[in-house]
C-alpha positions in Angstrom: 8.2 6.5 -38.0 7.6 3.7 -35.6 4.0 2.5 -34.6 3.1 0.7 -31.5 -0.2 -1.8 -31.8 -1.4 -3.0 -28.7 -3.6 -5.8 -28.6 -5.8 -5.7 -25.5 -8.2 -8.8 -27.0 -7.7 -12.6 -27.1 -4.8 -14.1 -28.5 -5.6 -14.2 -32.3 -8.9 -13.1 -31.6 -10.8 -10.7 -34.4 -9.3 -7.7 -33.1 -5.9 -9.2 -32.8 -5.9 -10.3 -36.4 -7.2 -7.0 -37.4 -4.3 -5.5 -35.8 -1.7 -7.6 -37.3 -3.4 -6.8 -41.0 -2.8 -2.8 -40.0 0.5 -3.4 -38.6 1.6 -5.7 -41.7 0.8 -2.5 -44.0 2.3 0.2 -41.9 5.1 -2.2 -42.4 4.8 -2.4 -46.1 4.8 0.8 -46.4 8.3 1.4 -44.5 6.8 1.6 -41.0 8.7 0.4 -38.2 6.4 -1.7 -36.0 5.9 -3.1 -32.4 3.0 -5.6 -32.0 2.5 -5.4 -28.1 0.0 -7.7 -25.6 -1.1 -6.5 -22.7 -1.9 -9.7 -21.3 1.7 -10.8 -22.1 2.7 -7.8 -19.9 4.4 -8.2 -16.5 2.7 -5.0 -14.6 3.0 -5.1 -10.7 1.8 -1.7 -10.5 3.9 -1.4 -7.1 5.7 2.0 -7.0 9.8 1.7 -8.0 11.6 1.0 -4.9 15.2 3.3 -5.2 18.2 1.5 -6.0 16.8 -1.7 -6.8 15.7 -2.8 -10.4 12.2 -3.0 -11.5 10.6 -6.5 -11.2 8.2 -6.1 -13.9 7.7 -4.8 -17.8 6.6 -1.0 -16.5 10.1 0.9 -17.8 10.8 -1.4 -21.0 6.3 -0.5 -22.0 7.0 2.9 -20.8 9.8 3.4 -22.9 8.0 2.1 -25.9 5.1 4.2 -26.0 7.4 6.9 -25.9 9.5 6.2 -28.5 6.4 5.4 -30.8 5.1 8.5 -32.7 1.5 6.4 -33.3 -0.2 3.9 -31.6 -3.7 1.5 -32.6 -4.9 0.0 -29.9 -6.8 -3.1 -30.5 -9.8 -4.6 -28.0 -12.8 -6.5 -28.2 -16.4 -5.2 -28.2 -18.7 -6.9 -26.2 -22.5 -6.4 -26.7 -21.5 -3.5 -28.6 -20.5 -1.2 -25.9 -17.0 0.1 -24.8 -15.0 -2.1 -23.6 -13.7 -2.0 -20.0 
């Protein structure tokens, strides 16, 4: 099984070290994990141009999530509401 955590917070902000405690017991218990940033991300969101390669992270994140068979996605809450 392989689990995806994306961290959509601050770097080593409360929900990122939350995250990293989940992900460090999936792994105990024989999980295979990714630990993902958005931030870190490289997304252009410009469409594929044919015959050239992609410029940004968009077909390595793509491929990730779809190779995970769970994901926890981890964000802050501001003023206790949903986040953005």
């Amino acid at each position: 099984m392989r689990l995806l955590g994306l961290s959509c917070g601050p770097v080593d902000g409360s929900s990122e070290i939350l995250l990293k405690a989940a992900l460090q017991a999936a792994e105990e218990s024989g999980v295979e994990v990714v630990h993902v940033r958005l931030g870190d991300l490289r997304l252009s969101g410009a469409p594929p141009v044919p015959g050239h390669a992609p410029d940004d992270d968009a077909p390595w994140f793509w491929d990730t999530l779809m190779e995970s068979d769970a994901f926890v996605i981890s964000t802050s809450i501001y003023n206790r509401t949903v986040p953005g």
